[in-house]
N, C-alpha and C positions, 0 to 999 in steps of 0.2 A: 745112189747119191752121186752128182757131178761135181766135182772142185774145179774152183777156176782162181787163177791167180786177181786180183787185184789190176796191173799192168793189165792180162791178156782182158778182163772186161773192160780196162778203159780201150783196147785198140777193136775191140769188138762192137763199142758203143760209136768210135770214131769210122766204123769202116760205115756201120749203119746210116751215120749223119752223113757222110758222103754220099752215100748211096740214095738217101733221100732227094736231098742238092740234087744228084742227076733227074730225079725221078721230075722234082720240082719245074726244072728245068724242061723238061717235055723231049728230051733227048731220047728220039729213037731212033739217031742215025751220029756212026762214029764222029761225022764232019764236026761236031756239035760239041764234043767230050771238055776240051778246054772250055769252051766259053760258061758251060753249064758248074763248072767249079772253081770261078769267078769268089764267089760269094763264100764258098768253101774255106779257100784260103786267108781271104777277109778275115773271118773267124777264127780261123787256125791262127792267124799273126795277129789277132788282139788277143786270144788266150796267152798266148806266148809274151806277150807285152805284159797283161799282166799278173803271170807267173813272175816276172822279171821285176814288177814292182815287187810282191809280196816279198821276194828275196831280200832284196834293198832293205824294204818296211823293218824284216827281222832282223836285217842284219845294223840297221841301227838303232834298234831297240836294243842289241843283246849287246851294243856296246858300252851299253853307261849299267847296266844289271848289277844290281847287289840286293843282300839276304837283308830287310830290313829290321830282323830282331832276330831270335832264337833260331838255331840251327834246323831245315825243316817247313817253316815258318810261308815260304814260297820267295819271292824273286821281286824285285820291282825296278822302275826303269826311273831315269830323272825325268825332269822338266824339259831339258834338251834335247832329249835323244830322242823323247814324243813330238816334240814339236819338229826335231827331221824328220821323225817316221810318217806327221800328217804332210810337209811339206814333200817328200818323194811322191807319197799318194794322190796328192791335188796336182802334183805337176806331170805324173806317170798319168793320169786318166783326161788330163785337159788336152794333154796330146794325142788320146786317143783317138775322143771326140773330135779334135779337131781333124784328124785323119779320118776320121766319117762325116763329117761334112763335107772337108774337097772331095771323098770320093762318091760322095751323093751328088755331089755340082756335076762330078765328071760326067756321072751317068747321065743327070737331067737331059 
């Protein structure tokens, strides 16, 4: 039986995606290495974007949180702190998009 942390399969999964990226890219000569992971990082820095949202998202959801009856019962958020957490969300992914558009123009 193999155990594997959680962490070490996400850096296992990400070495794979890179490694594809190159393969993708037709890189059989070092000259090539940067350009071929291009796209790589694209992805790396929208995941990262949005991780960055969902932090936000929680973290203005678990500002308005209370117990709405019996101890137990579970957790709920107001009116307000939802309507931050969809406003972070539509503002954190319109900027995304809008960062893959210029950079699809760029390429064109």
């Amino acid at each position: 039986m193999i155990n594997i942390t959680a962490e070490r399969l996400k850096q296992l999964e990400d070495i794979e995606f890179k490694m594809e990226c190159l393969e993708s890219g037709g890189v059989d000569n070092w000259v090539h290495y940067g350009d071929s992971l291009e796209e790589y990082h694209k992805i790396k820095d929208r995941e990262l974007a949005l991780e960055k949202i969902f932090e936000s998202v929680l973290e203005a959801l678990s500002s308005g949180t209370y117990e709405p009856s019996e101890r137990g019962a579970g957790i709920a958020f107001g009116n307000d702190e939802q309507d931050e957490a969809m406003k972070i969300m539509v503002d954190g992914l319109n900027e995304i998009i809008k960062q893959m558009i210029v950079g699809s123009k760029i390429l064109d």
